[in-house]
PDB file of N, H, CA, C and O in Angstrom:
ATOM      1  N   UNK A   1      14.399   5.066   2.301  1.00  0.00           N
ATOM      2  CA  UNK A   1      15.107   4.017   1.600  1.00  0.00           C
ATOM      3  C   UNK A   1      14.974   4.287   0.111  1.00  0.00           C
ATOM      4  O   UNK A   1      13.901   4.413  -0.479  1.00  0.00           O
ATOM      5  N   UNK A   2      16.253   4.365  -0.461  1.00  0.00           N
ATOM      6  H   UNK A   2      17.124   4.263   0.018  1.00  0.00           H
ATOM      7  CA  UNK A   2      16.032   4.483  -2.134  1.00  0.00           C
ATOM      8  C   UNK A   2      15.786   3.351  -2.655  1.00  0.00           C
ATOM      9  O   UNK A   2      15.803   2.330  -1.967  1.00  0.00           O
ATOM     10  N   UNK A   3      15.537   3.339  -3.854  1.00  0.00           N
ATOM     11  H   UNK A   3      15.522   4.168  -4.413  1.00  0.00           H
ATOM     12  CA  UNK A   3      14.722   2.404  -4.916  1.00  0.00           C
ATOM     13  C   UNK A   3      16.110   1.763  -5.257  1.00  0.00           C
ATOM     14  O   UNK A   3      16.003   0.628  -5.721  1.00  0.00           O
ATOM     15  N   UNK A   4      17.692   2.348  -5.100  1.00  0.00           N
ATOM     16  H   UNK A   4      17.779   3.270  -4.722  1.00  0.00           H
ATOM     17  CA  UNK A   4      18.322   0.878  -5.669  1.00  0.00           C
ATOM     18  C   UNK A   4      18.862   0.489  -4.598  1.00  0.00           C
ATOM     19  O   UNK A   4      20.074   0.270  -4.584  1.00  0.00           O
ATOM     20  N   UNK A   5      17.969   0.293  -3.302  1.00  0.00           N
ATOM     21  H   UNK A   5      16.985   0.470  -3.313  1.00  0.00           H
ATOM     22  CA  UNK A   5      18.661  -0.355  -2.328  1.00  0.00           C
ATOM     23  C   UNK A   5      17.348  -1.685  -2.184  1.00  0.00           C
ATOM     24  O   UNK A   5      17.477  -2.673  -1.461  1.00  0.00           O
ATOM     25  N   UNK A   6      16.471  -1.474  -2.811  1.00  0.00           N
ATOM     26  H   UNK A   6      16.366  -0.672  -3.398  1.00  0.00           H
ATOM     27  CA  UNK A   6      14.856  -2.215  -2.915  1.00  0.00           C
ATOM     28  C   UNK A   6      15.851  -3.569  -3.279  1.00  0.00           C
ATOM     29  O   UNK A   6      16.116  -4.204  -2.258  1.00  0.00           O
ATOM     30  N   UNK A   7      16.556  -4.232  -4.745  1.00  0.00           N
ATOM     31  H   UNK A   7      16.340  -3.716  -5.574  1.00  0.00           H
ATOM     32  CA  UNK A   7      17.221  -5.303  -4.978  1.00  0.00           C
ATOM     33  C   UNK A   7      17.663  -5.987  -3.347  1.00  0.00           C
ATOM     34  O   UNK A   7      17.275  -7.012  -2.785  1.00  0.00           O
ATOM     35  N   UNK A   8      18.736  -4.802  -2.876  1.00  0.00           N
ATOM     36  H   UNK A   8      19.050  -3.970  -3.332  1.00  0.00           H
ATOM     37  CA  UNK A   8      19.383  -5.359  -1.683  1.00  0.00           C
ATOM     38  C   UNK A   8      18.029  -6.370  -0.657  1.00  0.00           C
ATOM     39  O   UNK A   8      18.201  -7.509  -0.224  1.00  0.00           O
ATOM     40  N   UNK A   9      16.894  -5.613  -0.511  1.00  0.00           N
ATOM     41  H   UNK A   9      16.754  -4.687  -0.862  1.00  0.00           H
ATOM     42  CA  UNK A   9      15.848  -6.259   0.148  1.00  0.00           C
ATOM     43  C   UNK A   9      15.176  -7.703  -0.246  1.00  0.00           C
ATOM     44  O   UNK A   9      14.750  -8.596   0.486  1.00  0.00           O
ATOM     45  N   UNK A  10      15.226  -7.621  -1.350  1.00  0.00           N
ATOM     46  H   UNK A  10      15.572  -6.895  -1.944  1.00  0.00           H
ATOM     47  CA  UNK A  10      14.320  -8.518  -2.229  1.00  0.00           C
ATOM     48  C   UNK A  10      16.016  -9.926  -1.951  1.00  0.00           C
ATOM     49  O   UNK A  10      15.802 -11.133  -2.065  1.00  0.00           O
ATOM     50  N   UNK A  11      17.095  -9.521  -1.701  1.00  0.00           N
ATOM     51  H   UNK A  11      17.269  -8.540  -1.609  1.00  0.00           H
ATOM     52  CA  UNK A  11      18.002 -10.501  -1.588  1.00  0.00           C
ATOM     53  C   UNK A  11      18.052 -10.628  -0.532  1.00  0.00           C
ATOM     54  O   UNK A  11      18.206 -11.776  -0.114  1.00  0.00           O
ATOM     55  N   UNK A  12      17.975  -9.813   0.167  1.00  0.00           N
ATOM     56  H   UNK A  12      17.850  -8.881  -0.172  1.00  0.00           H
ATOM     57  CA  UNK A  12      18.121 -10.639   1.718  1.00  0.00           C
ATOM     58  C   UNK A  12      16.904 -11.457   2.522  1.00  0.00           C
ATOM     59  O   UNK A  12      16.843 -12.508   3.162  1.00  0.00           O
ATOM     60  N   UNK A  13      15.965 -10.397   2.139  1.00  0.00           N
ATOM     61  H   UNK A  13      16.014  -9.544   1.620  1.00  0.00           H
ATOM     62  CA  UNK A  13      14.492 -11.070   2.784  1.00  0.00           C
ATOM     63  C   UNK A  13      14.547 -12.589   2.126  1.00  0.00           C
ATOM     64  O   UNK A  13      14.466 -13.476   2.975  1.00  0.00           O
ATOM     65  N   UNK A  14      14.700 -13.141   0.436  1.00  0.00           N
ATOM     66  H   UNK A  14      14.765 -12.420  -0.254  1.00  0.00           H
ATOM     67  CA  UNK A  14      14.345 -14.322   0.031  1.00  0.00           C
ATOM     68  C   UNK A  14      15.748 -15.433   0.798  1.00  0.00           C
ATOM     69  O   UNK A  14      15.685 -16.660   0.880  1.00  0.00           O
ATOM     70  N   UNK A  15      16.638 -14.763   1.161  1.00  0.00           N
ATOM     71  H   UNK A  15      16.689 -13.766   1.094  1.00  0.00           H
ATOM     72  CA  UNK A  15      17.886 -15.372   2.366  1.00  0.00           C
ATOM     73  C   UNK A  15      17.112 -15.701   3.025  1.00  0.00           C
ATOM     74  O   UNK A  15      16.518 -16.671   2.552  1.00  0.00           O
ATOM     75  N   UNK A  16      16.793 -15.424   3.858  1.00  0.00           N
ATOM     76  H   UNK A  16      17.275 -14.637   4.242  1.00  0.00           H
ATOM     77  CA  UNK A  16      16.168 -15.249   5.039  1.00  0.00           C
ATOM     78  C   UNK A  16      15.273 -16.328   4.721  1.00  0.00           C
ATOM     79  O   UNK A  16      15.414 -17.149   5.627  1.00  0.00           O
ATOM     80  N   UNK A  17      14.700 -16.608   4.164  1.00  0.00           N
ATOM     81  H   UNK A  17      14.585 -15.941   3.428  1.00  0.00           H
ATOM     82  CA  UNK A  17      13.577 -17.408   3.887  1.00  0.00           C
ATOM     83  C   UNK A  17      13.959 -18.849   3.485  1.00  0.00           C
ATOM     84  O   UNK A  17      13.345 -19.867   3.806  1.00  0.00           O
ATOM     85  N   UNK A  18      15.228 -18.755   2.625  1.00  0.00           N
ATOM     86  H   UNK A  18      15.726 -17.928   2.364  1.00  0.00           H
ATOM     87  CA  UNK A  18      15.935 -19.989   2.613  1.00  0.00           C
ATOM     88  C   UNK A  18      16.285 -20.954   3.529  1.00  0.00           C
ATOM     89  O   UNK A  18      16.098 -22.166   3.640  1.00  0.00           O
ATOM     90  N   UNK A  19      17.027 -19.809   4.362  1.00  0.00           N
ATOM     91  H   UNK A  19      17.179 -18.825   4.272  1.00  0.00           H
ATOM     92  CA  UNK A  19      17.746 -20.292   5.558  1.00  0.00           C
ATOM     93  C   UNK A  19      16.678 -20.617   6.527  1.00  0.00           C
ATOM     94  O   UNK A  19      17.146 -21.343   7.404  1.00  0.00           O
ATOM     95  N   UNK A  20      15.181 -20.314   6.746  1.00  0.00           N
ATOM     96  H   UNK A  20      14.800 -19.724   6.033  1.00  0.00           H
ATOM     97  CA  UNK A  20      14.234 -20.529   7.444  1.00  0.00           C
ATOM     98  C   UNK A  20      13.160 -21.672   6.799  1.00  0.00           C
ATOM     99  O   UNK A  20      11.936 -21.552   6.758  1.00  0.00           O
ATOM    100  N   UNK A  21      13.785 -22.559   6.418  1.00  0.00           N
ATOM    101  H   UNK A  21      14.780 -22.656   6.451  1.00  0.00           H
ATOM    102  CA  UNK A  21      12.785 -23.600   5.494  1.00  0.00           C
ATOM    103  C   UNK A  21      12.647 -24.902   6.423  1.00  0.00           C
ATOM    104  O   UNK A  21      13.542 -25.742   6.522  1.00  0.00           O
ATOM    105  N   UNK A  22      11.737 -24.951   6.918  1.00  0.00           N
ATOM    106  H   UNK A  22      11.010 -24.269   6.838  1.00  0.00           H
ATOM    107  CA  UNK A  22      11.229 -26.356   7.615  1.00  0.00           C
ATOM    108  C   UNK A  22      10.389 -27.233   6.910  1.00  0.00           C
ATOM    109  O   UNK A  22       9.191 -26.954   6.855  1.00  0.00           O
ATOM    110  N   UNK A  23      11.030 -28.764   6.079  1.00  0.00           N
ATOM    111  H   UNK A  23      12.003 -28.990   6.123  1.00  0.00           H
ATOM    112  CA  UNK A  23      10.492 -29.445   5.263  1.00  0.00           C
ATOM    113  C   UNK A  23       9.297 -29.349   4.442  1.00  0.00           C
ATOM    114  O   UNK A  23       8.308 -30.077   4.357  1.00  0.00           O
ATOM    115  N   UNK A  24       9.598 -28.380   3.915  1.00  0.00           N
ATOM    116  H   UNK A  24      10.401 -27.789   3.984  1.00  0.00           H
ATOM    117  CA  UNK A  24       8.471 -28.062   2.945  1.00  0.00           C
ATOM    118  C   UNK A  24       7.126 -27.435   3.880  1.00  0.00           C
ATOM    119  O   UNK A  24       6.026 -27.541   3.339  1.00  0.00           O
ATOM    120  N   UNK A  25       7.187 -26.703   5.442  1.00  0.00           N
ATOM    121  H   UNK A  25       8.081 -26.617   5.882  1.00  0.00           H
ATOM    122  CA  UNK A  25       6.113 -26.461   5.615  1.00  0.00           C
ATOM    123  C   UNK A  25       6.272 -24.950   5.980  1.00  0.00           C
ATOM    124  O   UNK A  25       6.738 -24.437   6.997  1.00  0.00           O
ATOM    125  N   UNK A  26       5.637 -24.273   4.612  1.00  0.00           N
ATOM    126  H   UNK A  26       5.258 -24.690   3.786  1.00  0.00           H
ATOM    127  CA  UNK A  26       5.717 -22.926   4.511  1.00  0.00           C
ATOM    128  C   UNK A  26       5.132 -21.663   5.525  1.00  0.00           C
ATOM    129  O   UNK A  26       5.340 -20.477   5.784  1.00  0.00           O
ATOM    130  N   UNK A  27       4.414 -22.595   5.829  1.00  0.00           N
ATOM    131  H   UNK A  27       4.245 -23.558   5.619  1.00  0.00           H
ATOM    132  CA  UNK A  27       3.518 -21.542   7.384  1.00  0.00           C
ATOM    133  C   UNK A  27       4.440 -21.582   8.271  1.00  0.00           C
ATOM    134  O   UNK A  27       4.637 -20.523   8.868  1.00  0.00           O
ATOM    135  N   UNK A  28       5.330 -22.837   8.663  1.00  0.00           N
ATOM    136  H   UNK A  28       5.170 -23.697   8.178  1.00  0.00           H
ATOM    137  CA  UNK A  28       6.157 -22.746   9.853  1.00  0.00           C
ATOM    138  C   UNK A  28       7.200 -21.383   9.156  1.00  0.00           C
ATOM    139  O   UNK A  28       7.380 -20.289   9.689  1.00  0.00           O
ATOM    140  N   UNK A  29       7.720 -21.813   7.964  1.00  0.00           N
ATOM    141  H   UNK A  29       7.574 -22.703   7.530  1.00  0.00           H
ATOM    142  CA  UNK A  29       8.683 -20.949   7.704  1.00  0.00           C
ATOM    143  C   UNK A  29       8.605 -19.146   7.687  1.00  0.00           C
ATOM    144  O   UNK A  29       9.443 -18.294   7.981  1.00  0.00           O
ATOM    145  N   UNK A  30       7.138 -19.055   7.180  1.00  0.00           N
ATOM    146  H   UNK A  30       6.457 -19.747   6.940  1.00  0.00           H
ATOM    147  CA  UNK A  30       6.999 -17.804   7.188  1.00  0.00           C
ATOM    148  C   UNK A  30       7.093 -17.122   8.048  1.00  0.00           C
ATOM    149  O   UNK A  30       7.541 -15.976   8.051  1.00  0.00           O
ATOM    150  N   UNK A  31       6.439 -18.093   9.406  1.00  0.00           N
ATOM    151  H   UNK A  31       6.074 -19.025   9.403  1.00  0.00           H
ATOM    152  CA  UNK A  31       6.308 -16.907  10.751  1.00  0.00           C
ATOM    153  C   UNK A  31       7.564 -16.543  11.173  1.00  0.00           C
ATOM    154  O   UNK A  31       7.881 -15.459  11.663  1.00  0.00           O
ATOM    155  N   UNK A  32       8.692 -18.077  10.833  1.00  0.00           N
ATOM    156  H   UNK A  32       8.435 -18.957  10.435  1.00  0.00           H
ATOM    157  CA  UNK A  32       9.903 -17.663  11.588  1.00  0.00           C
ATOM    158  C   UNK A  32      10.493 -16.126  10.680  1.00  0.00           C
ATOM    159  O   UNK A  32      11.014 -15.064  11.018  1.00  0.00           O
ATOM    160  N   UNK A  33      10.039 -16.782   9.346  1.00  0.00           N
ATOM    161  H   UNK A  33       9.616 -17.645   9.071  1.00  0.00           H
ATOM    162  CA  UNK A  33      10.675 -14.740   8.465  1.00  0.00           C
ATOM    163  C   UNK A  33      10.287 -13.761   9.373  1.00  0.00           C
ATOM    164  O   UNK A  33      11.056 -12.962   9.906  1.00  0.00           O
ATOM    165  N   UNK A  34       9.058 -13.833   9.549  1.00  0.00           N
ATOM    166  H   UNK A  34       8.433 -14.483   9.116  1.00  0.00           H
ATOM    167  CA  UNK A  34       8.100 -12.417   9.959  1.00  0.00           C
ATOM    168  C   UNK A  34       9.047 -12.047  10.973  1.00  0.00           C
ATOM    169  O   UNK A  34       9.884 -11.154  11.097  1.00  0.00           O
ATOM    170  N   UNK A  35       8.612 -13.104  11.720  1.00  0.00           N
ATOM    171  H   UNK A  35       7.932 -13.830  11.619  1.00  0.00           H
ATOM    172  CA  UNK A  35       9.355 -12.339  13.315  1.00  0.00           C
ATOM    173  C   UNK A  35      10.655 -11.643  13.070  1.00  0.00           C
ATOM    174  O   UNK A  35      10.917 -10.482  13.385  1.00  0.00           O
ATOM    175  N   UNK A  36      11.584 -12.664  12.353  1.00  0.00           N
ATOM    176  H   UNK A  36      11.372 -13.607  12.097  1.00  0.00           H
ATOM    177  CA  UNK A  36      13.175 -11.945  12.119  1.00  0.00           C
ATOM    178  C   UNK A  36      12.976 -10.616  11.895  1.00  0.00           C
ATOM    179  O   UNK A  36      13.185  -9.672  12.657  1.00  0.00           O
ATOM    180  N   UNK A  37      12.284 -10.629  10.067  1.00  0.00           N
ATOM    181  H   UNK A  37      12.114 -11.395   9.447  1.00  0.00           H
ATOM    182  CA  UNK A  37      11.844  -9.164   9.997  1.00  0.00           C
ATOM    183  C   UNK A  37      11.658  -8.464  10.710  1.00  0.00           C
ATOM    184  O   UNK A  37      12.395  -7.482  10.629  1.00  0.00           O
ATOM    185  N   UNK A  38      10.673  -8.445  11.790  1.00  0.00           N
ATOM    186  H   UNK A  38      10.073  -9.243  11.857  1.00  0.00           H
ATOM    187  CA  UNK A  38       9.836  -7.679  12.676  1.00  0.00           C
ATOM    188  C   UNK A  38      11.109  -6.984  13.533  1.00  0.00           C
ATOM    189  O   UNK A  38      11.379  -5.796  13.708  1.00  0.00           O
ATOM    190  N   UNK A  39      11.711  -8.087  13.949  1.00  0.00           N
ATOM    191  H   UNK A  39      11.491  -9.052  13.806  1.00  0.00           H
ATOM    192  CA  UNK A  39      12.744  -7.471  15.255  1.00  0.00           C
ATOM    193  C   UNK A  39      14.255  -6.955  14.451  1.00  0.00           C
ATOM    194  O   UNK A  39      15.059  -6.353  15.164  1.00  0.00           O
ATOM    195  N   UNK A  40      14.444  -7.080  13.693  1.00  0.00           N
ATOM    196  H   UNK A  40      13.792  -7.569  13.114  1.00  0.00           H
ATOM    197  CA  UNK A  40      15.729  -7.013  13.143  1.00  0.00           C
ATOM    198  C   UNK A  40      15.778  -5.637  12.084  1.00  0.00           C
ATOM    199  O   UNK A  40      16.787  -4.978  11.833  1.00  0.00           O
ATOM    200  N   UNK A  41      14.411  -5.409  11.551  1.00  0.00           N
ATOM    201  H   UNK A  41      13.591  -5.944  11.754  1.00  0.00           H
ATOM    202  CA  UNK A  41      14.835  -4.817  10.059  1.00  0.00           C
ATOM    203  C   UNK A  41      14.116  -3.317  10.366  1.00  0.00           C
ATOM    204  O   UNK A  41      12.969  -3.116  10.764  1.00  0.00           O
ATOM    205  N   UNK A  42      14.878  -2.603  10.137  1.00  0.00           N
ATOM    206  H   UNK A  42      15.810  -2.766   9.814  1.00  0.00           H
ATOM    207  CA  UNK A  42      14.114  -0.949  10.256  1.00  0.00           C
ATOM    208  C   UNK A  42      12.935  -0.520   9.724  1.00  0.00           C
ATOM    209  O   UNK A  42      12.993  -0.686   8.506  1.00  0.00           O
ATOM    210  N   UNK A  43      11.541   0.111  10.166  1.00  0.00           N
ATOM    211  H   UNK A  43      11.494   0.245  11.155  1.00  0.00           H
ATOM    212  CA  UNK A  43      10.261   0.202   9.957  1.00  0.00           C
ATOM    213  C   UNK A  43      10.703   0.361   8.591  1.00  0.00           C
ATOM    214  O   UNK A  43      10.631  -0.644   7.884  1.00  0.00           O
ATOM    215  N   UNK A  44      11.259   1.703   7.951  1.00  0.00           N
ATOM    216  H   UNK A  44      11.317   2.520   8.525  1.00  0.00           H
ATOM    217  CA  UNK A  44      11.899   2.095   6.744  1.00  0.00           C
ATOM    218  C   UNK A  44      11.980   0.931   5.672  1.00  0.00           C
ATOM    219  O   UNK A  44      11.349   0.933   4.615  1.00  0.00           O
ATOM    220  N   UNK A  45      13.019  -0.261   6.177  1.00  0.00           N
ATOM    221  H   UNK A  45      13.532  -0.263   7.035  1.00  0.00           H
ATOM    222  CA  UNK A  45      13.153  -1.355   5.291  1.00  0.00           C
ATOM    223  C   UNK A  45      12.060  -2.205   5.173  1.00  0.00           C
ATOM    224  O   UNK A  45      11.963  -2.913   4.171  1.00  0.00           O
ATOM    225  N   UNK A  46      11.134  -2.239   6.147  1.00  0.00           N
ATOM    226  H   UNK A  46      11.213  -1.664   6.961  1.00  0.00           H
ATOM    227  CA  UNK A  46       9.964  -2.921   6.324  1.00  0.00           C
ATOM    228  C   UNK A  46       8.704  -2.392   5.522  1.00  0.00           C
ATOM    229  O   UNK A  46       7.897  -3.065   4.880  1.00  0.00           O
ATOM    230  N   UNK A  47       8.732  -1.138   5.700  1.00  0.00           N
ATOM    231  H   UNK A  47       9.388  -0.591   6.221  1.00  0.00           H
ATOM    232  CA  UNK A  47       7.716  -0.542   4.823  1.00  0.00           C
ATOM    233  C   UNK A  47       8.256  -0.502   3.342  1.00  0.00           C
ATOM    234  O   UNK A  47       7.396  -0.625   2.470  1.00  0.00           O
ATOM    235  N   UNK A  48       9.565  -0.348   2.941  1.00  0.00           N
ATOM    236  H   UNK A  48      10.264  -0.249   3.649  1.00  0.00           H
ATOM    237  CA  UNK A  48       9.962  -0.531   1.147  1.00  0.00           C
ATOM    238  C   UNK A  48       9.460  -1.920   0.800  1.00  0.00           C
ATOM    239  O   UNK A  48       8.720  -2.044  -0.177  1.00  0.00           O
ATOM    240  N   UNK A  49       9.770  -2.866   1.450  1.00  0.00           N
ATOM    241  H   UNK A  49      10.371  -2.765   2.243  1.00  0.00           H
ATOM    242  CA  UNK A  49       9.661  -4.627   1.000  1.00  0.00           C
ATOM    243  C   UNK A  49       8.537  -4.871   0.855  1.00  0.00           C
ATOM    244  O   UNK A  49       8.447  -5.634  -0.107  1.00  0.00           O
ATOM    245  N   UNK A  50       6.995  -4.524   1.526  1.00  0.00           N
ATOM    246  H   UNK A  50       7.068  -3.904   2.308  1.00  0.00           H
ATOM    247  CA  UNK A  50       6.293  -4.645   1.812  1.00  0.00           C
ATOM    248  C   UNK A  50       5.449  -4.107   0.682  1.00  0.00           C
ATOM    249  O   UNK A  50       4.699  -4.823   0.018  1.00  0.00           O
ATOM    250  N   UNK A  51       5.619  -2.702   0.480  1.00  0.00           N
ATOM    251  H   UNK A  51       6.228  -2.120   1.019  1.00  0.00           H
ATOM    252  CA  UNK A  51       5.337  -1.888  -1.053  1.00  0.00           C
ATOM    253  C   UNK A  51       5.827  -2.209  -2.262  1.00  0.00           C
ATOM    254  O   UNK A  51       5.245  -1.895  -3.300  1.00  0.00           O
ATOM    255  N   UNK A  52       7.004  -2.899  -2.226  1.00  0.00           N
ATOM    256  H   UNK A  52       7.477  -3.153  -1.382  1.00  0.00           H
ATOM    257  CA  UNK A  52       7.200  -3.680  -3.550  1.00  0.00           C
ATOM    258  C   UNK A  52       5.953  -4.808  -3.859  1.00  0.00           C
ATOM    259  O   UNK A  52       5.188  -4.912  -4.818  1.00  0.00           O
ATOM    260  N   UNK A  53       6.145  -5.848  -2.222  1.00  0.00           N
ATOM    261  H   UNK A  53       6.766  -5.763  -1.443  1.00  0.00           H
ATOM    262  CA  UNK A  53       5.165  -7.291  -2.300  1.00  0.00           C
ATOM    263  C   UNK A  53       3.983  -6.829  -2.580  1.00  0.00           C
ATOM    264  O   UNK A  53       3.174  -7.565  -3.144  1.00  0.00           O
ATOM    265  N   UNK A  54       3.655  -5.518  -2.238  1.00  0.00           N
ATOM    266  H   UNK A  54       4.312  -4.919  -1.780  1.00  0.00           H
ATOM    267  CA  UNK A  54       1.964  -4.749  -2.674  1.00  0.00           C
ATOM    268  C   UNK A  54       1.698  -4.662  -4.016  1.00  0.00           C
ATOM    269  O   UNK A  54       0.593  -4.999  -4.442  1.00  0.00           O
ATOM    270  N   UNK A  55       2.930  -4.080  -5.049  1.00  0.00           N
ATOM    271  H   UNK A  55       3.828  -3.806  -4.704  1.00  0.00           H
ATOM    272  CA  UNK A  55       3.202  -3.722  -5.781  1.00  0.00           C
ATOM    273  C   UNK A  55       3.281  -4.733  -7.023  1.00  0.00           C
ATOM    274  O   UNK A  55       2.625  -4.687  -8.064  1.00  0.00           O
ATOM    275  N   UNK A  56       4.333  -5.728  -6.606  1.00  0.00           N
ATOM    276  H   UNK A  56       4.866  -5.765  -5.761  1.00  0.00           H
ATOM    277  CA  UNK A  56       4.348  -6.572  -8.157  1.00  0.00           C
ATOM    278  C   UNK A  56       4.802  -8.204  -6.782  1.00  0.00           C
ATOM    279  O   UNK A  56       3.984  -9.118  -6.687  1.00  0.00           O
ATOM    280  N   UNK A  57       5.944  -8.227  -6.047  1.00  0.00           N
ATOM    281  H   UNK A  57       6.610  -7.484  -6.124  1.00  0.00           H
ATOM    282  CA  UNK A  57       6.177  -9.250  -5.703  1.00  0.00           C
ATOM    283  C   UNK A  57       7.206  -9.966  -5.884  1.00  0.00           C
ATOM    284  O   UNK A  57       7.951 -10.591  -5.129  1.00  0.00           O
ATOM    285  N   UNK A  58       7.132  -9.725  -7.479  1.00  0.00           N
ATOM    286  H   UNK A  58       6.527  -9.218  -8.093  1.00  0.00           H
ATOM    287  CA  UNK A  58       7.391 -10.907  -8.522  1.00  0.00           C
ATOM    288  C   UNK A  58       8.786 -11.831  -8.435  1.00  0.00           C
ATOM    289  O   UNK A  58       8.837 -13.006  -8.801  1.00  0.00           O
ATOM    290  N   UNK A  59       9.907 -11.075  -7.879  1.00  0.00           N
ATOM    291  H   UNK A  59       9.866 -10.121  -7.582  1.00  0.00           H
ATOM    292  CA  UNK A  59      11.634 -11.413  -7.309  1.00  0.00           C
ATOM    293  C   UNK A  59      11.013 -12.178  -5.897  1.00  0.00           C
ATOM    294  O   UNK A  59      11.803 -13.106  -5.721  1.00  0.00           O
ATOM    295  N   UNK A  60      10.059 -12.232  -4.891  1.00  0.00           N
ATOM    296  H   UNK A  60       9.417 -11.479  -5.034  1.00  0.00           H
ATOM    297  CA  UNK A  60      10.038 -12.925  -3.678  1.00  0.00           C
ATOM    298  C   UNK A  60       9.962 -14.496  -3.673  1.00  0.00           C
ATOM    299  O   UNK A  60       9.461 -15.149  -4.588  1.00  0.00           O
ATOM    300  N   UNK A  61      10.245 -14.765  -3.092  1.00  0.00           N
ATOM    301  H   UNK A  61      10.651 -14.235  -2.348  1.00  0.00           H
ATOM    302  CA  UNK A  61      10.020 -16.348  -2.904  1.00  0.00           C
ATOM    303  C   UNK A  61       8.570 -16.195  -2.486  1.00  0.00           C
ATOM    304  O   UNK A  61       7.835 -15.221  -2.319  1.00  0.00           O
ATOM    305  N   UNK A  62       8.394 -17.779  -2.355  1.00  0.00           N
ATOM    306  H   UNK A  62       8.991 -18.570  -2.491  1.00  0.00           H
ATOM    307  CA  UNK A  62       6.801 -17.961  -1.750  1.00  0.00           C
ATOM    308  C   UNK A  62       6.845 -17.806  -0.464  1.00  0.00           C
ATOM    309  O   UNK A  62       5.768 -17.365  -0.064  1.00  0.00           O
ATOM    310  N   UNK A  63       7.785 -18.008   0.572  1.00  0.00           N
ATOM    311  H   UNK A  63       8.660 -18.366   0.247  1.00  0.00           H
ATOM    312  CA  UNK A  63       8.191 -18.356   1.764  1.00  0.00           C
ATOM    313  C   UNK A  63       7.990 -16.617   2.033  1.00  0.00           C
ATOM    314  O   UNK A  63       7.207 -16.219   2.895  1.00  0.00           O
ATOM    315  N   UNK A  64       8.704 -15.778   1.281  1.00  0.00           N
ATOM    316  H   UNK A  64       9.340 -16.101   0.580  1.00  0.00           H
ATOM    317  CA  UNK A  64       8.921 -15.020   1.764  1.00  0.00           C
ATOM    318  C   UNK A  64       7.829 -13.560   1.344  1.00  0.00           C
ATOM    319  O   UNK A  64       8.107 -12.392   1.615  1.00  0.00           O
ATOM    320  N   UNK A  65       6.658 -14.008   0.679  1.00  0.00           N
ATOM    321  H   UNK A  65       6.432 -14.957   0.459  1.00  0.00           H
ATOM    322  CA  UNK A  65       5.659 -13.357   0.292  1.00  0.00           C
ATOM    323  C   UNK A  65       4.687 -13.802   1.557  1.00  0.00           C
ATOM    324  O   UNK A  65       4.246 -12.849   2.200  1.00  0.00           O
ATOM    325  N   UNK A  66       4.333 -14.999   1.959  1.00  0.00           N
ATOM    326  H   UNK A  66       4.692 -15.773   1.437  1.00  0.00           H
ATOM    327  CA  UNK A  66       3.852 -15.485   2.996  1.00  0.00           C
ATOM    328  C   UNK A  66       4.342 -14.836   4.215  1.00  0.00           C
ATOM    329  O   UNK A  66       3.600 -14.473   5.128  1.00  0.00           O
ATOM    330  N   UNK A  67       5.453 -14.720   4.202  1.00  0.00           N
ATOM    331  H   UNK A  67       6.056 -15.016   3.460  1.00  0.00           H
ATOM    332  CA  UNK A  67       5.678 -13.888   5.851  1.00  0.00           C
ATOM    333  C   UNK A  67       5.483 -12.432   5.594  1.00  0.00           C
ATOM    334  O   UNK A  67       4.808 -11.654   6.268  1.00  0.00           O
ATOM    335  N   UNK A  68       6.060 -12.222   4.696  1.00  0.00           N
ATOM    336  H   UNK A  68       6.608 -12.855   4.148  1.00  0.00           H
ATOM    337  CA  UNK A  68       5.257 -10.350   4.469  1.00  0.00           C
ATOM    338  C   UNK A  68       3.667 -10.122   4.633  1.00  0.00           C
ATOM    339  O   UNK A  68       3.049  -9.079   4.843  1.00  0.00           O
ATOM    340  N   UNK A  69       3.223 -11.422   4.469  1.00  0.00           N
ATOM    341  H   UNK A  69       3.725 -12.269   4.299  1.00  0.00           H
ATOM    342  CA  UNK A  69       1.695 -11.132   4.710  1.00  0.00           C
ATOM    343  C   UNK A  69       1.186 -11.623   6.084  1.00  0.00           C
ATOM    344  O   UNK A  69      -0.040 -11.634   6.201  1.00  0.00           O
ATOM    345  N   UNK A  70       1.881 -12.011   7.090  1.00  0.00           N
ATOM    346  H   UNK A  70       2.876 -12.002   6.995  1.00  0.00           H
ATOM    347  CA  UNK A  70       1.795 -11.999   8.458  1.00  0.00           C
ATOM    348  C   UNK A  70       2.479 -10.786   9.020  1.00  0.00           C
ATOM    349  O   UNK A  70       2.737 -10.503  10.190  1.00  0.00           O
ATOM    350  N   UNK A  71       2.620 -10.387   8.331  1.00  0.00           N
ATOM    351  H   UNK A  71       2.410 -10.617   7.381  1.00  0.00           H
ATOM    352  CA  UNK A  71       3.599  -8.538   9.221  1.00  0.00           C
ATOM    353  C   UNK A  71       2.659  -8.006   9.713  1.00  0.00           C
ATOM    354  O   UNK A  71       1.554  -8.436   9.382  1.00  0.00           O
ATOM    355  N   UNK A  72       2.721  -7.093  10.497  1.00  0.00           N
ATOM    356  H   UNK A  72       3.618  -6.743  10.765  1.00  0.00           H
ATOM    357  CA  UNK A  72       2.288  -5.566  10.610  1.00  0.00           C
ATOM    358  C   UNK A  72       3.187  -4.697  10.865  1.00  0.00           C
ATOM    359  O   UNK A  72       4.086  -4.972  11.659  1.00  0.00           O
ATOM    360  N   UNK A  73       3.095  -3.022  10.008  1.00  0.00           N
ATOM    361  H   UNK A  73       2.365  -2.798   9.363  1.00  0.00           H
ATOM    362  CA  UNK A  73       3.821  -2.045  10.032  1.00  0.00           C
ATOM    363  C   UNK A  73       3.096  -1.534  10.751  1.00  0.00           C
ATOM    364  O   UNK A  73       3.335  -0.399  11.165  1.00  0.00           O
TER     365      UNK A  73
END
């Protein structure tokens, strides 16, 4: 995965996280990210998003920093 497709990630994953918001309770929301992630998104895209959130973060939502940290690659 190239580095200017990293934006594309950082927009869809914090989607994803939007669209997965259960009244303000961020644990519910995260797991539902994770899983999507998990089953949906290529190890490839999983391992770039993940090395950014390692990295700086800083573009993620909270929702969606929280489910990157329930992953496993």
């Amino acid at each position: 995965m190239s580095a200017s497709q990293l934006p594309h990630l950082i927009k869809m994953l914090n989607q994803i996280a939007l669209n997965n918001t259960y009244k303000d309770n961020y644990e519910q929301a995260a797991a539902k990210v994770a899983s999507h992630v998990q089953r949906f998104w290529a190890p490839s895209m999983k391992a770039e998003i993940i090395r950014y959130a390692n990295a700086d973060g800083a573009e993620l939502s909270e929702i969606a920093r929280l489910a990157l940290g329930k992953m496993k690659v």
